[in-house]
MIVODREN-999377 format. One record per atom (N, C-alpha, C): x, y, z; residue in three letters; residue number from 0. Coordinates in nm, 4 decimals. Each point is the difference from the previous one (the first is absolute). Last residue first. Layout:
! residues N
SITE          X          Y          Z     r     k
SITE          X          Y          Z   Ala   NUM
...
//
This chain:
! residues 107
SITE          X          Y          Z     r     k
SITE     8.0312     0.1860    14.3911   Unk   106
SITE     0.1188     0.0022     0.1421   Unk   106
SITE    -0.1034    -0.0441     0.0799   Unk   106
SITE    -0.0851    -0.1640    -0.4968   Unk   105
SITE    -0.0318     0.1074     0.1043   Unk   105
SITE     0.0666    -0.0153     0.0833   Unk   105
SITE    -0.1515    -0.2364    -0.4716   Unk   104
SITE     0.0630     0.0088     0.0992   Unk   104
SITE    -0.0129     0.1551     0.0556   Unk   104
SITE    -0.3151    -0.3460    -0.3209   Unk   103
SITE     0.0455     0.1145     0.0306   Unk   103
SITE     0.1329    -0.0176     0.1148   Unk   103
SITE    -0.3255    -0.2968    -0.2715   Unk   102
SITE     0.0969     0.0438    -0.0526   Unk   102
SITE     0.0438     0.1152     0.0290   Unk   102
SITE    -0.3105    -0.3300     0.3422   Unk   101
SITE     0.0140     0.0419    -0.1623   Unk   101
SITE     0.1387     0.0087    -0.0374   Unk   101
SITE    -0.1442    -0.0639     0.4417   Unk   100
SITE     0.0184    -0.1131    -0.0491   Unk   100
SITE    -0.0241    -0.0109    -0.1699   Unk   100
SITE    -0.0160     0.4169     0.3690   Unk    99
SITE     0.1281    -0.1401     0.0383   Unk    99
SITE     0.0292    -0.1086    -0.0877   Unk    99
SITE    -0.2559     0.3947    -0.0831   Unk    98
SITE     0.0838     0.0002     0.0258   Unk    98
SITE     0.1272    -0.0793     0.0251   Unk    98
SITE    -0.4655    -0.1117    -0.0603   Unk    97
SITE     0.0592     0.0503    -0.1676   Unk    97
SITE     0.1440     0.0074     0.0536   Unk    97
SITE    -0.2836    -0.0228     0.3846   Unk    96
SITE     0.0366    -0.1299    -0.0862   Unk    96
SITE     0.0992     0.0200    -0.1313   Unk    96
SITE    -0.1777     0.3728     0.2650   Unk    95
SITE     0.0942    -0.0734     0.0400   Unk    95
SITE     0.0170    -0.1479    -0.0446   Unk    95
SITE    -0.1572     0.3679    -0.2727   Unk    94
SITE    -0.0472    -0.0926     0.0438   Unk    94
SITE     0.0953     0.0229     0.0968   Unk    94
SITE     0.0058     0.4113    -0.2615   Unk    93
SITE     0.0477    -0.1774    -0.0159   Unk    93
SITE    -0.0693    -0.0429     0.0899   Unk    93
SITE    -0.0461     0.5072    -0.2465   Unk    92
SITE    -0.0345    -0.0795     0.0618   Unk    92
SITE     0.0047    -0.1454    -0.0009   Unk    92
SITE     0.1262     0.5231    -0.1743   Unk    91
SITE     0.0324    -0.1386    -0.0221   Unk    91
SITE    -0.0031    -0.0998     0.0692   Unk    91
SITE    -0.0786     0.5813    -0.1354   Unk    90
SITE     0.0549    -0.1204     0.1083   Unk    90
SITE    -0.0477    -0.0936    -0.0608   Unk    90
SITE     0.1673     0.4209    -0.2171   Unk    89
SITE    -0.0834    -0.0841    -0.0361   Unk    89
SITE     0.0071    -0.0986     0.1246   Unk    89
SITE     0.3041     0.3955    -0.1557   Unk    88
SITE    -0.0839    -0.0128     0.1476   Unk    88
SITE    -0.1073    -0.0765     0.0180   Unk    88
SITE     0.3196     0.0824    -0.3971   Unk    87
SITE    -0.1082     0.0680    -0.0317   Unk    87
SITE    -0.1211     0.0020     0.1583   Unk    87
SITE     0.5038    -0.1413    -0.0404   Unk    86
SITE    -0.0514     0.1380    -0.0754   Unk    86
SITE    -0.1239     0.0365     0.0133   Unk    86
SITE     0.1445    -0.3538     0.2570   Unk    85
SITE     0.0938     0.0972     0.0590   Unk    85
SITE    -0.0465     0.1368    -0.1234   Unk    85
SITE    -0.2950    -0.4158     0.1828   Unk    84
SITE     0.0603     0.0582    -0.1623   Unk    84
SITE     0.0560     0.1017     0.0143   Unk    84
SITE    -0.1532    -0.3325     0.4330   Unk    83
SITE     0.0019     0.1130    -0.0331   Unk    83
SITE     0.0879     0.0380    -0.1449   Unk    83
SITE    -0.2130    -0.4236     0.3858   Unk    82
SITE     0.0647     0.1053    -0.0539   Unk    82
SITE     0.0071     0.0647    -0.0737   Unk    82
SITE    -0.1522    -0.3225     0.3866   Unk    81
SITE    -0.0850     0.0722    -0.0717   Unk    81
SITE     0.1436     0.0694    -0.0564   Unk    81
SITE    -0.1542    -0.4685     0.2203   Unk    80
SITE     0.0516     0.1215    -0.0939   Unk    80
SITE    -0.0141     0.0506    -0.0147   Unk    80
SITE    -0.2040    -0.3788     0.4048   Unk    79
SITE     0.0188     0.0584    -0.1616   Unk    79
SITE     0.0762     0.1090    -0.0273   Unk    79
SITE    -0.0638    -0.1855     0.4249   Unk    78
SITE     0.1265    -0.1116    -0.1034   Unk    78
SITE    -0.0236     0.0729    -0.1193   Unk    78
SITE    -0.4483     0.0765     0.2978   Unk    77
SITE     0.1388    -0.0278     0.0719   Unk    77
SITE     0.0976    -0.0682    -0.1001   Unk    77
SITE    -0.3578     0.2152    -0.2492   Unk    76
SITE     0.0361    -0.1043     0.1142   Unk    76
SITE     0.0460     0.0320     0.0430   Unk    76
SITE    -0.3284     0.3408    -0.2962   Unk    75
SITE     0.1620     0.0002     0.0468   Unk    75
SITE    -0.0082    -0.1238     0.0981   Unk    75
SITE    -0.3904     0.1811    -0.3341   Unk    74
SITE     0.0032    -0.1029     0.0866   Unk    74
SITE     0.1649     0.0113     0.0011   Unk    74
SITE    -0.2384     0.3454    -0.3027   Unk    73
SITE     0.0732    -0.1237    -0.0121   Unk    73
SITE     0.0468    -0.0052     0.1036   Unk    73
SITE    -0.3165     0.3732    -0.2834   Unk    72
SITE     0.0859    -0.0339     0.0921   Unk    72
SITE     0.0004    -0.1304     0.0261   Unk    72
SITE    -0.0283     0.2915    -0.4453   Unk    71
SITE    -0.1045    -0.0148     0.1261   Unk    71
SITE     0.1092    -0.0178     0.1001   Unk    71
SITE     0.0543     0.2103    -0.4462   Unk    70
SITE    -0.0284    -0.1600    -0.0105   Unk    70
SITE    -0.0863    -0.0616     0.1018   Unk    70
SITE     0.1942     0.4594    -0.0424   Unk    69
SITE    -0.0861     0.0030    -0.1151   Unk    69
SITE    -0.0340    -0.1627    -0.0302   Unk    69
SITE     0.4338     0.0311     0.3074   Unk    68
SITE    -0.1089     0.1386    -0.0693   Unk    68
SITE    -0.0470    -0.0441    -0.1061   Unk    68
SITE     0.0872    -0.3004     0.3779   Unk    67
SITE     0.0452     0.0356    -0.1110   Unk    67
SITE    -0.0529     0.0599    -0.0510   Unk    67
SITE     0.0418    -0.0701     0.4995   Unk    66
SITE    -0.0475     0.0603    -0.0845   Unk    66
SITE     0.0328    -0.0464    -0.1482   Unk    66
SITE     0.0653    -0.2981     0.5110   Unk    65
SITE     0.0595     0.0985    -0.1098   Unk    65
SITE    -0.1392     0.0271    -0.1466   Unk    65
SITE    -0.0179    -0.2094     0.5796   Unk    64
SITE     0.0053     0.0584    -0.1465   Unk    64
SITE     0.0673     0.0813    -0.0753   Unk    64
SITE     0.0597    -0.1823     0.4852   Unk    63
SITE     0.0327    -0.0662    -0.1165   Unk    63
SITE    -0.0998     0.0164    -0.1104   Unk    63
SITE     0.0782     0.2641     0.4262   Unk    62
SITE    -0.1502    -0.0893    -0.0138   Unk    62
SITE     0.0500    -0.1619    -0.0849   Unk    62
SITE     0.2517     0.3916     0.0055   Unk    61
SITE     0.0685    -0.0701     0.0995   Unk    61
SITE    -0.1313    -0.0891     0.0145   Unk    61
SITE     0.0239     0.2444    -0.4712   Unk    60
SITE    -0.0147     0.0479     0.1710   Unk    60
SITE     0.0428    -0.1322     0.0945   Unk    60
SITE     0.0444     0.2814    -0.5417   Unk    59
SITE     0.0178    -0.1548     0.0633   Unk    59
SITE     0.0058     0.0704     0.1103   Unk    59
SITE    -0.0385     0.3238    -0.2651   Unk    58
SITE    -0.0234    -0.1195    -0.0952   Unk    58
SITE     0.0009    -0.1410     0.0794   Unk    58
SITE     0.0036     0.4687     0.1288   Unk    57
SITE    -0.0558    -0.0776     0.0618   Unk    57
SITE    -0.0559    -0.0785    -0.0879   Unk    57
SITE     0.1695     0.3516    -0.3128   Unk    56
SITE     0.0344    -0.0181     0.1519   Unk    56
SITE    -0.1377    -0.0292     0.0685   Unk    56
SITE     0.1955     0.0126    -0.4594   Unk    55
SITE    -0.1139    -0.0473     0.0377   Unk    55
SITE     0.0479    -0.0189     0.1703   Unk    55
SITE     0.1864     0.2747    -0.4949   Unk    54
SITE     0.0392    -0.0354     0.1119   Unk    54
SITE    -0.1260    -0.0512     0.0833   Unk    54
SITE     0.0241     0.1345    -0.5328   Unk    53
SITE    -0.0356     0.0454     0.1315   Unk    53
SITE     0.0372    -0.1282     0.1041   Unk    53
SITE     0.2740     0.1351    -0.4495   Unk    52
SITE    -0.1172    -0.0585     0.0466   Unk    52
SITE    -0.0389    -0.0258     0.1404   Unk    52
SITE     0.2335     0.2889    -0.4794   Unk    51
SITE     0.0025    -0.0379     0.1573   Unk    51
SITE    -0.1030    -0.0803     0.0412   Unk    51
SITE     0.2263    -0.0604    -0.5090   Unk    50
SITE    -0.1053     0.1024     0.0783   Unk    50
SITE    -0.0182    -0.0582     0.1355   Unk    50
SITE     0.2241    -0.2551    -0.3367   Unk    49
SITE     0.0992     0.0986     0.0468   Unk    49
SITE    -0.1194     0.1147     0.1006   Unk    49
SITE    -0.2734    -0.3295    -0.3516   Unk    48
SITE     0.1397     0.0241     0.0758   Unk    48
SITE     0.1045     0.0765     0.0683   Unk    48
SITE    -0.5635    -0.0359    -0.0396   Unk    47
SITE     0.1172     0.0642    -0.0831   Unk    47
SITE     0.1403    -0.0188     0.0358   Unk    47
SITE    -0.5976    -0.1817     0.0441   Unk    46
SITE     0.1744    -0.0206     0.0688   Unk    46
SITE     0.1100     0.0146    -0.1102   Unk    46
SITE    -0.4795     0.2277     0.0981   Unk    45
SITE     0.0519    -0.0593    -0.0903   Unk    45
SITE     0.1344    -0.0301     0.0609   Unk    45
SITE    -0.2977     0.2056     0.1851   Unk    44
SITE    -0.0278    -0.0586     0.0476   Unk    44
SITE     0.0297    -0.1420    -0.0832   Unk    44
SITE     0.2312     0.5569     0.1416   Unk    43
SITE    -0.1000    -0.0428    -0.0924   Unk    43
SITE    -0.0536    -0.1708     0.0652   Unk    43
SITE     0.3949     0.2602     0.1784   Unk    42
SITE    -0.0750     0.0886    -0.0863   Unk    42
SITE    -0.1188    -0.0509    -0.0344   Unk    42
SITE     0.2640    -0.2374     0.3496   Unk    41
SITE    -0.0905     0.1326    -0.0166   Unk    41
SITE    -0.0423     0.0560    -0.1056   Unk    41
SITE     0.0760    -0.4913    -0.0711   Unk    40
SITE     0.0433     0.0959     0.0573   Unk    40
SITE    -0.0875     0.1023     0.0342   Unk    40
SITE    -0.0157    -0.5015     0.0816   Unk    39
SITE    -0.0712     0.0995    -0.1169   Unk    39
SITE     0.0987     0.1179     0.0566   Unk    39
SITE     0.0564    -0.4362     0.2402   Unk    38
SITE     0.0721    -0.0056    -0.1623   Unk    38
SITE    -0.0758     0.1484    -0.0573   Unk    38
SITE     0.1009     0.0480     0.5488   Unk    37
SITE    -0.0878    -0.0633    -0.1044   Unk    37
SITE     0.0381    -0.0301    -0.1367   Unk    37
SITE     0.3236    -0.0641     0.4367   Unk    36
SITE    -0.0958     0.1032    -0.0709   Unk    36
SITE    -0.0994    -0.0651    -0.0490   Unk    36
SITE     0.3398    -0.0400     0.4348   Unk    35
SITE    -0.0574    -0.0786    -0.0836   Unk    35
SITE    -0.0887     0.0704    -0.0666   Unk    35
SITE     0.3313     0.1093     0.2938   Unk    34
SITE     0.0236     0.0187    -0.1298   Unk    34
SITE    -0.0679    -0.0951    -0.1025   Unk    34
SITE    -0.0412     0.0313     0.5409   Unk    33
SITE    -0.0278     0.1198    -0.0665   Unk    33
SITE     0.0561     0.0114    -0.1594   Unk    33
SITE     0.1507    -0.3725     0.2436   Unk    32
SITE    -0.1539    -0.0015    -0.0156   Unk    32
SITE    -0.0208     0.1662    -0.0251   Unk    32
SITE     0.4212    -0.0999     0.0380   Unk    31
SITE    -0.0612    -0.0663    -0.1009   Unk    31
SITE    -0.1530    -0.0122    -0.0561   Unk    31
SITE     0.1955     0.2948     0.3922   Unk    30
SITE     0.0131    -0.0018    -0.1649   Unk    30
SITE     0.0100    -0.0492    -0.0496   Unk    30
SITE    -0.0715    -0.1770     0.4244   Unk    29
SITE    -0.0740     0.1473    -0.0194   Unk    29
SITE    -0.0112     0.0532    -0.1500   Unk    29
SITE     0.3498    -0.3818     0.1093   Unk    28
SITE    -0.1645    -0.0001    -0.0365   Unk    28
SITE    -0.0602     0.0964    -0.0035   Unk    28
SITE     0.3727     0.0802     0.1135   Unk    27
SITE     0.0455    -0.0716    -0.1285   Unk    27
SITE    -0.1539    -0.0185     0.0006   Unk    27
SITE     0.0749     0.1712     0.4222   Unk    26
SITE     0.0378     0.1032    -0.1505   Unk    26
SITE    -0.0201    -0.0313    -0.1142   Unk    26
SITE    -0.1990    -0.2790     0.4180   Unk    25
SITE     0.0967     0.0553    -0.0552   Unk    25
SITE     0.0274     0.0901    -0.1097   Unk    25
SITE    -0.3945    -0.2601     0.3045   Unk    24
SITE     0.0181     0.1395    -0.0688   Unk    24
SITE     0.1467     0.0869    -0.0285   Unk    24
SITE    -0.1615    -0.5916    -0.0415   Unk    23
SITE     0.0196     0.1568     0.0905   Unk    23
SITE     0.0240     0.0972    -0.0317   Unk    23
SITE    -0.0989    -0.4705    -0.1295   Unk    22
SITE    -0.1145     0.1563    -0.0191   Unk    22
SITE     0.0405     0.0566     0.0474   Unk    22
SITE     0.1748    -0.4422    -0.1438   Unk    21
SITE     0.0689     0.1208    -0.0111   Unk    21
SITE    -0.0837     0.1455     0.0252   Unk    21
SITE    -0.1744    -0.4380     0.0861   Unk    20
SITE     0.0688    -0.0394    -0.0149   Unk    20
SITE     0.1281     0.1483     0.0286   Unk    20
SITE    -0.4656    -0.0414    -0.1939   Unk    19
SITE     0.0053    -0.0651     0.2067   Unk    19
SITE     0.1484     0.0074     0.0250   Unk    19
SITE    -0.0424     0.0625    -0.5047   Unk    18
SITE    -0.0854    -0.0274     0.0945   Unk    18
SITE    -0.0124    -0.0477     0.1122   Unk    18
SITE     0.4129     0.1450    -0.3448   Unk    17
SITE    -0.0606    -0.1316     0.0399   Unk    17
SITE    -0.1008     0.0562     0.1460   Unk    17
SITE     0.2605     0.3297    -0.4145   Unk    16
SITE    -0.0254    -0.0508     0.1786   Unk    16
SITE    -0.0852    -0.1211    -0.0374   Unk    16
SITE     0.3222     0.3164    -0.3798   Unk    15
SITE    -0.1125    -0.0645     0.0797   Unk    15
SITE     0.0069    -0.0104     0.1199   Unk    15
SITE     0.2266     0.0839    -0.5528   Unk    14
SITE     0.0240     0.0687     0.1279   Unk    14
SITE    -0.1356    -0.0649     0.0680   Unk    14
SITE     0.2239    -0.1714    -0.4614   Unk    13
SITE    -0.0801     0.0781     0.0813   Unk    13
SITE     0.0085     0.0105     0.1378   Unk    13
SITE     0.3833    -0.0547    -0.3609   Unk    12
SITE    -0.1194    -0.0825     0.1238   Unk    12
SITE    -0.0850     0.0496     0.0368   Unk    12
SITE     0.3333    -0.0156    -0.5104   Unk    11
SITE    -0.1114     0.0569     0.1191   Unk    11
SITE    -0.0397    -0.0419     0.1071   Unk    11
SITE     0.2375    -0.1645    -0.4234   Unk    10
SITE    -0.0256    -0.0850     0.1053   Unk    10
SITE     0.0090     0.1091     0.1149   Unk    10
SITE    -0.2074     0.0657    -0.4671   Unk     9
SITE     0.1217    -0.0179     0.0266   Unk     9
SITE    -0.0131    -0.0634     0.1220   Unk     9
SITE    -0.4088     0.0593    -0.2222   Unk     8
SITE     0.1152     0.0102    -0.1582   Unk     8
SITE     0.1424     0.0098     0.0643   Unk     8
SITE    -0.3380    -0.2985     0.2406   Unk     7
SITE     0.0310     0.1861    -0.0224   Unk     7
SITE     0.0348    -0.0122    -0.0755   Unk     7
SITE    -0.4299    -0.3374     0.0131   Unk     6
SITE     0.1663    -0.0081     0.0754   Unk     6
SITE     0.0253     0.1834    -0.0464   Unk     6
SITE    -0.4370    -0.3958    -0.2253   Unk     5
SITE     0.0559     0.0928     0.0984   Unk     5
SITE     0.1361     0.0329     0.0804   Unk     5
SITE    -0.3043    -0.3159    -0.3947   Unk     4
SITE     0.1300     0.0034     0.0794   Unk     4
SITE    -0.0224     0.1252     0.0948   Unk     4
SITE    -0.4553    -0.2317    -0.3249   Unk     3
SITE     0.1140     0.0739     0.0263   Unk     3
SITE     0.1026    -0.0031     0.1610   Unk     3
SITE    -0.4190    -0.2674    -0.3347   Unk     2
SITE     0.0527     0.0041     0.1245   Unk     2
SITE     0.1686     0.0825    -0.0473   Unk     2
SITE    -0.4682     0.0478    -0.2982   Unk     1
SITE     0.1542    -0.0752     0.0361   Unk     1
SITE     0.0067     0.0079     0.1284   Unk     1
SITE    -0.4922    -0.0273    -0.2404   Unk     0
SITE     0.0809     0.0861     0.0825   Unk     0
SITE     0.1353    -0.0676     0.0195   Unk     0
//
C-alpha cells in the first residue's frame, strides 16, 4: 500500500466551528451545519458526479455528535473541528490536537 498526499487543488478554506467553543446559534453556523450532505446522491446509490445530494439535517447536535452519512457517528471534543467541502458538503473532522499542533491553520 503507498502512502499518499492529500490537500485542495487551490487554496480554498473550508468553512467551520470549533467545538464548545463556537456553538452558538448564529446564522453562520445554523447553515453550516445544515449543509452537511450525504456523498450518494438522490438519484440512485451510485455516486454520480454533478448529481444532487441529499442534505443531512441534525448532522451534528449540541450533545457533540456529528453524523457522517452512511459512515456512523463520531465523538465531538471540546477544541475539535469541524468543517465543511464548500462543494460537495462533506464534513471534516480535526482533533483539537491536529488543529493546533499539525499542519493546519485556522482563525
Amino acid at each position: 500500500m503507498a502512502l499518499r498526499t492529500l490537500g485542495t487543488t487551490s487554496t480554498t478554506i473550508l468553512g467551520g466551528f470549533q467545538v464548545g467553543v463556537d456553538e452558538d446559534a448564529s446564522a453562520a453556523n445554523t447553515a453550516l451545519i445544515q449543509a452537511i450532505k450525504s456523498d450518494i446522491p438522490m438519484v440512485n446509490a451510485a455516486l454520480l458526479t454533478g448529481q444532487p445530494r441529499n442534505l443531512v439535517n441534525g448532522a451534528y447536535t449540541q450533545k457533540g455528535t456529528l453524523v457522517v452519512p452512511g459512515r456512523g457517528v463520531l465523538i465531538c471534543k471540546y477544541g475539535d473541528f469541524i468543517g465543511l467541502d464548500a462543494v460537495t458538503g462533506w464534513p471534516i473532522l480535526l482533533s483539537a490536537d491536529c488543529a493546533a499542533n499539525g499542519n493546519w491553520v485556522h482563525s
